[in-house]
C-alpha positions in Angstrom: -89.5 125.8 77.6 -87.3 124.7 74.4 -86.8 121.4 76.0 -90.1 120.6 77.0 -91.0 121.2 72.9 -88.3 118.9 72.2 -89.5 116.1 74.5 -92.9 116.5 73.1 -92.3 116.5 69.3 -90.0 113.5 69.8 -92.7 111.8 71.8 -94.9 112.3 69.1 -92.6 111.4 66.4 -92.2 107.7 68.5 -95.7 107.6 68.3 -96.5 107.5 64.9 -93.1 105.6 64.3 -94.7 102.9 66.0 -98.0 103.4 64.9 -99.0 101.6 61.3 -102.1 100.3 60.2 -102.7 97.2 58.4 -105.7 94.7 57.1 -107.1 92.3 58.7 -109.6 90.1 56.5 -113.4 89.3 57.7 -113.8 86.8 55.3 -111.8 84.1 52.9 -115.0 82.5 51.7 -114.4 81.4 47.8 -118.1 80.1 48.2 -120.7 81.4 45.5 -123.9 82.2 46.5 -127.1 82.9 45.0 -130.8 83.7 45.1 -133.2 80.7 44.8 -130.3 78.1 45.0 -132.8 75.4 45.0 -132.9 75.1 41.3 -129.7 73.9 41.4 -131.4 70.5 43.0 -131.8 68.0 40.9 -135.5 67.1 41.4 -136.2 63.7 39.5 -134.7 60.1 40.8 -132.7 59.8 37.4 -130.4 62.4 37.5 -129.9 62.4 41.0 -129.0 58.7 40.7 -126.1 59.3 38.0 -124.6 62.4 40.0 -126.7 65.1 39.2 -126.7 65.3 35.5 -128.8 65.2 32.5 -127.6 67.9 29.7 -126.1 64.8 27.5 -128.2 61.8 29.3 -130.5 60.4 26.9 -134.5 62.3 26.9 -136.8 61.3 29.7 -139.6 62.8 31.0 -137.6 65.7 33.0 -135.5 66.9 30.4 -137.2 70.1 30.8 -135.1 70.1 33.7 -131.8 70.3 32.1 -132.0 70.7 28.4 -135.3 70.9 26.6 -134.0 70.5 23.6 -134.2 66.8 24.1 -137.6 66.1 23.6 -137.5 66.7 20.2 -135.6 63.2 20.4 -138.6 61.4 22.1 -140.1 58.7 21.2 -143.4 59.2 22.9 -146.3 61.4 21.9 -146.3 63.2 25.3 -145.9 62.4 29.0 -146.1 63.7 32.1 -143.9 63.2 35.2 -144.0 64.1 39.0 -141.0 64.0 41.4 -141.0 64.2 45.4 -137.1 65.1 47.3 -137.4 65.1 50.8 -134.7 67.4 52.3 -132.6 67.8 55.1 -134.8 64.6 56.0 -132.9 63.8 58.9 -134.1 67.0 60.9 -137.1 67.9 59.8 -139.9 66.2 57.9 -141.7 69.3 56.0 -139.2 70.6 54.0 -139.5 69.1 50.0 -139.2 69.6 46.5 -141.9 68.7 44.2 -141.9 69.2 40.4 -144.2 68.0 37.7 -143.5 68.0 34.0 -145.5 68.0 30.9 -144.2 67.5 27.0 -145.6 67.4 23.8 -144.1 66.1 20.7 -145.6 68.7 18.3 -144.4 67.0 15.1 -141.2 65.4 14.0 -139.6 68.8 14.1 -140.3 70.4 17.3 -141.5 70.1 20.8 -143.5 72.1 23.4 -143.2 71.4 27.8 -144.0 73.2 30.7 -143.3 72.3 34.5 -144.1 73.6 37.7 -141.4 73.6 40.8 -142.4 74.0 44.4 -139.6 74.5 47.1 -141.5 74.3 51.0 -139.3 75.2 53.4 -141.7 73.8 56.2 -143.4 75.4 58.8 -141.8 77.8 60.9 -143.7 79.1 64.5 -143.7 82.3 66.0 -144.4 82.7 69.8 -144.5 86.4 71.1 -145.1 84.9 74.9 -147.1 82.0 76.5 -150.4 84.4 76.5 -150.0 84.7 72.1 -151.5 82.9 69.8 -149.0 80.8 67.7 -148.4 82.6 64.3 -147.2 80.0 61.3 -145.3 81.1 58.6 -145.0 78.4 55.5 -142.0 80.3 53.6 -141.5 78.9 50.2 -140.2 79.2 46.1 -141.5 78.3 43.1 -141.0 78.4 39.1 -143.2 77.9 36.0 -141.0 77.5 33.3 -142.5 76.8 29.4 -140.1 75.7 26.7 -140.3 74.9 22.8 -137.5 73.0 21.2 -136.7 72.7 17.4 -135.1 70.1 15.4 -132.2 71.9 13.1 -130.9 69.1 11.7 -131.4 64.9 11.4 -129.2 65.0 14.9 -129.4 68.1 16.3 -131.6 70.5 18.0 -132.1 73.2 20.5 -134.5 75.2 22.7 -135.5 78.4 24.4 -137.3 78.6 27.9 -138.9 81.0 29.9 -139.1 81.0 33.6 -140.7 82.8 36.3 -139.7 82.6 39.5 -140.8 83.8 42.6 -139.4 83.4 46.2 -141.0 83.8 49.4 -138.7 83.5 52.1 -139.6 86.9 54.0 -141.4 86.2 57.5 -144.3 88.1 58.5 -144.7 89.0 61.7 -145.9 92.4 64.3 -145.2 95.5 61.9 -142.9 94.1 59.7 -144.2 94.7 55.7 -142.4 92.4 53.8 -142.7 91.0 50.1 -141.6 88.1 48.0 -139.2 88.3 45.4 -139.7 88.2 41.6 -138.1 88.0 38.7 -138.0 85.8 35.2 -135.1 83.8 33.7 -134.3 81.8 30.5 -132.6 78.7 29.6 -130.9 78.0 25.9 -129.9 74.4 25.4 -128.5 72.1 22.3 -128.6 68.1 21.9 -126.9 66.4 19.4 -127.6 62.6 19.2 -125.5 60.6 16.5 -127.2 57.8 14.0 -126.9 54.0 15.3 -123.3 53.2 14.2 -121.9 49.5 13.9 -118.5 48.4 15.7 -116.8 44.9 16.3 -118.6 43.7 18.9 -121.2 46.4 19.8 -123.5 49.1 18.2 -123.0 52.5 19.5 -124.3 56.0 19.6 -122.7 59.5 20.8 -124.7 62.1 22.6 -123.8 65.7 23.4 -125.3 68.5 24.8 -124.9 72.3 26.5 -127.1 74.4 28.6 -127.4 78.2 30.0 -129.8 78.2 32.2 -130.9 80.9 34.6 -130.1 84.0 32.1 -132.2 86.8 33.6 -131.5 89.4 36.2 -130.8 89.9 40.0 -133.4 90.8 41.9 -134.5 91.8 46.0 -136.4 90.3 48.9 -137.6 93.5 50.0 -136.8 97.4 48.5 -134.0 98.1 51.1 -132.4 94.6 50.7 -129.2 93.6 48.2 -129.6 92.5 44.8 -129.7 88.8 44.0 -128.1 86.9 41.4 -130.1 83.6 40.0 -127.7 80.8 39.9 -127.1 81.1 36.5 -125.1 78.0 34.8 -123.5 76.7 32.1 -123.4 73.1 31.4 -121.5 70.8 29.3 -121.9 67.0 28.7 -121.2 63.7 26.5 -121.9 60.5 27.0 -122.0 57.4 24.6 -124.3 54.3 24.4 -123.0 50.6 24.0 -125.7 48.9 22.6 -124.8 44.9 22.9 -127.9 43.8 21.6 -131.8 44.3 21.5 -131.9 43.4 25.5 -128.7 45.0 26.8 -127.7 48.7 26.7 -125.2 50.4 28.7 -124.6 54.7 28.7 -121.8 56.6 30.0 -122.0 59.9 30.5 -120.0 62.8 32.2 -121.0 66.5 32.8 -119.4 69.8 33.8 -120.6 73.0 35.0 -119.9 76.2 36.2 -122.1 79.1 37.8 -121.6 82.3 35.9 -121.7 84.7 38.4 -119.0 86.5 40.5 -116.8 85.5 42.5 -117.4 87.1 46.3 -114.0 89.6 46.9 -111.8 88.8 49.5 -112.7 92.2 52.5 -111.0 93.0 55.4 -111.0 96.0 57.5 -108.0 98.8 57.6 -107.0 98.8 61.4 -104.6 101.1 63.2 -101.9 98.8 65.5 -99.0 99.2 67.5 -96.0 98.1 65.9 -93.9 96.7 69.2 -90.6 95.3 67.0 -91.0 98.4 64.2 -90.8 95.8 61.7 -94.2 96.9 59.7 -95.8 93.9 60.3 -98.9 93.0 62.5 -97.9 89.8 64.8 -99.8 89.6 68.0 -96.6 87.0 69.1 -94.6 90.1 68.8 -96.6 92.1 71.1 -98.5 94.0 68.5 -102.1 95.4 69.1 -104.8 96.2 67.2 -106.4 99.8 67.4 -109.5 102.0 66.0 -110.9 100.9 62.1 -109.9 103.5 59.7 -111.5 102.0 56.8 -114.2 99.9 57.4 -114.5 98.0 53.7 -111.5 97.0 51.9 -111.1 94.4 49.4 -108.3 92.7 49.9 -108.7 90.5 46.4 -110.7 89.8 44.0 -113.3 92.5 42.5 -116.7 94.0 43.7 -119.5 92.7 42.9 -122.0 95.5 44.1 -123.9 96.6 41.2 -122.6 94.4 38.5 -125.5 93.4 36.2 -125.9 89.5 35.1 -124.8 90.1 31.7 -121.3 92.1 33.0 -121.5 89.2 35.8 -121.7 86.5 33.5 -118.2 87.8 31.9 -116.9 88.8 34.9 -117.4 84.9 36.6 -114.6 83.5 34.5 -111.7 85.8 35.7 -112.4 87.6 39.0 -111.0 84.2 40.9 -108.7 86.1 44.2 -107.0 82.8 43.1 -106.7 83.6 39.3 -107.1 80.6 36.9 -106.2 78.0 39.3 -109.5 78.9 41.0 -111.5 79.0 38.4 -110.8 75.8 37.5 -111.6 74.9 41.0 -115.5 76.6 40.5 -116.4 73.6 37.8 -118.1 71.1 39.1 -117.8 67.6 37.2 -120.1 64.5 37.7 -119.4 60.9 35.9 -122.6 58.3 35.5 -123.3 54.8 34.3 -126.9 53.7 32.9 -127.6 50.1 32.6 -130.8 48.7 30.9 -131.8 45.6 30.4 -134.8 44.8 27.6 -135.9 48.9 27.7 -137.5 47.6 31.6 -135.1 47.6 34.1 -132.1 50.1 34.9 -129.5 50.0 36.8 -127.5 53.5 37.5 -124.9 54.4 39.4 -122.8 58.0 39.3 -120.8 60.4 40.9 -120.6 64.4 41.8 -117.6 66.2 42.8 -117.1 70.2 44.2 -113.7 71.8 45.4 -113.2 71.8 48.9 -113.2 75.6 49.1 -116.2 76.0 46.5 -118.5 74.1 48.5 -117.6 70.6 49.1 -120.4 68.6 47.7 -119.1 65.5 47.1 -121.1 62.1 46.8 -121.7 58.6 45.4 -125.3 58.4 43.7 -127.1 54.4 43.5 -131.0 54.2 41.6 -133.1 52.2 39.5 -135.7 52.1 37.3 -138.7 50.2 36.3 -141.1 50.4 33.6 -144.5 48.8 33.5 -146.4 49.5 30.3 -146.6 53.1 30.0 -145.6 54.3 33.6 -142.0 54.6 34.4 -141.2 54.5 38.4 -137.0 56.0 38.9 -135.6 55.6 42.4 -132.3 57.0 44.0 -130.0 57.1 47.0 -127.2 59.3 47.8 -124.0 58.8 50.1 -122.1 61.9 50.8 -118.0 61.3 50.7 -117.5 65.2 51.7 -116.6 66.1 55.3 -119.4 68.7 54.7 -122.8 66.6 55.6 -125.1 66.8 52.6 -128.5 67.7 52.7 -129.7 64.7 50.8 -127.5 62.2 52.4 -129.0 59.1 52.9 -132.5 60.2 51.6 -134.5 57.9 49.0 -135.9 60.1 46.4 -138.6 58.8 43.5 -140.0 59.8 40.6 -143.1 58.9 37.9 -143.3 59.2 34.4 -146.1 58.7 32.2 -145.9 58.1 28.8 -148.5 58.6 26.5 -148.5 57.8 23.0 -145.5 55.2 23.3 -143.4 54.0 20.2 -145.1 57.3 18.2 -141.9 58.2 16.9 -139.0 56.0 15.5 -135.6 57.5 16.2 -133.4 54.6 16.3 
């Protein structure tokens, strides 16, 4: 009887000799995602054509778009602009974004805009059998945003907006209750633009410029679903003007941004596994195998996001990196552009965007033009993708029109 203990409590100390647990990751995404990540499209020709910027690019009729704060710089009594961006063109043919724009030069001090952004994500049909009726579902997003800039100083100003967004991406069909998504954001931007200053062979001007945009807080698709974060960014840009003479101008410009939210945590799940060697470590080559879960969450690296507001995720974005400040740096994204234009009528623009490979891989060359015919401006652009990762907008022609009412109103030059 003594020996049969023996052989049992040192089968049993074998067993959990050889029996260790370990973590085996379900994800190593370093990807950020958001809510409503179509307002990080850029929705007018212009931008898009100089690599998705326009913080520091000089005003236009979508500066609402990136810094409102700009308009206060405008020549023009008002205008209003419209934009069209086909996407993901080369499947379907339904899917766009449109925007249109509105500004108001109150005085020389301040400015007032509003725009409108509609995001169709096509028509999508739902067949229950080949007796059913087909039922079509037209999910979509949308923001109204309103803005007032003020001039603080000869060269500088800034501006507040308000935006409310809503997103309608739940799909209604048999018993399922669903409900769009709310919620409201805000956008605080600066513009400096330098006095006319005389060089050697040229005249030149230096522009600056910063944005937050998307301050507000997460928010649901429906009462049992996750919070969202709004793709909240900060922006940084400079650029500079050659001006050769009264017919030739050329503008530089480069750009970088960041999205201030967290950082998604390396998980895994805590697994029990047969160590066949005893050396501690899980090696299927050695003949280890995995057992039962034991804890079914674990991050790995990194910090958890669940339940972190925007304001403590804002903070958080710039050191919660599993990859420390070496990724961090890899979450800015930079973009370089070059605006050529010839007697204030023609333009000629050319730019470029660039993402980390493990942040999302957006890279691409952007070609456009513009053309302006008495008070109407008509922007064109092209992109071609230089990322393994197909884009969206590859090799889709986008256009924009801006109407400018009041021309010449204002002298800032």
């Amino acid at each position: 009887m003594k020996n049969r203990i023996i052989i049992v409590l040192t089968a049993f100390l074998a067993l959990n000799l050889n029996a260790q647990t370990t973590v085996i990751a379900d994800n190593d995404s370093r990807v950020i995602t958001t809510g409503v990540p179509f307002l990080l499209i850029a929705p007018d020709a212009r931008a898009a054509s100089m690599g998705d910027m326009g913080v520091a690019t000089s005003v236009d009729g979508f500066s609402q778009q990136w810094n409102s704060s700009k308009y206060v710089f405008s020549t023009a009594k008002s205008g209003f602009a419209i934009s069209y961006t086909p996407y993901l063109s080369k499947l379907v043919k339904d899917i766009f974004l449109g925007n249109v724009t509105y500004f108001n030069r109150i005085n020389e001090q301040s400015a007032f805009s509003a725009s409108f952004k509609y995001f169709s994500l096509g028509e999508i049909e739902f067949v229950e059998d080949e007796f059913s009726e087909a039922l079509i579902q037209k999910p979509n997003e949308l923001t109204i945003d309103l803005a007032y800039g003020l001039r603080l100083s000869d060269q500088f100003a800034m501006s507040v907006a308000m935006r409310y967004l809503r997103s309608d991406l739940k799909l209604n069909f048999g018993d399922n209750d669903t409900t769009a998504g709310s919620t409201f954001g805000v956008d605080i931007s600066g513009f400096y633009q330098s006095e006319e200053e005389a060089y050697n062979d040229f005249n030149g001007r230096t522009r600056l410029g910063f944005a937050l945009q998307n301050l507000g807080p997460t928010f649901k698709y429906d009462q049992g679903g996750q919070e969202n974060f709004q793709p909240t960014t900060l922006r940084l840009g400079g650029g500079f003007d050659f001006i050769f003479d009264q017919y030739n101008k050329l503008a530089v410009t480069a750009e970088v941004a960041k999205l201030l939210v967290p950082t998604p945590p390396v998980t895994g799940k805590e697994r029990e596994f047969t160590d066949a060697n005893g050396d501690g470590v899980y090696n299927p080559d050695d003949g280890d195998t995995l057992g039962a879960v034991v804890n079914d969450r674990v991050i790995i690296d990194g910090k958890e996001n669940q339940g972190v507001g925007f304001i403590s995720g804002i903070f958080q974005s710039f050191g919660d990196a599993p990859g420390g400040f070496k990724e961090e740096l890899q979450e800015f994204t930079y973009a370089v552009g070059a605006e050529y234009l010839y007697q204030d009528s023609f333009a000629f623009r050319a730019g470029y965007f660039n993402e980390h490979e493990t942040k999302g891989a957006r890279k691409f060359f952007a070609l456009g033009a513009g053309f302006k015919y008495n008070v109407m401006n008509i922007d064109l652009s092209y992109l071609f993708s230089a990322s393994k990762v197909p884009s969206p907008l590859e090799s889709t022609l986008r256009f924009s029109l801006t109407f400018n009412l009041g021309a010449n109103t204002y002298d800032e030059y």
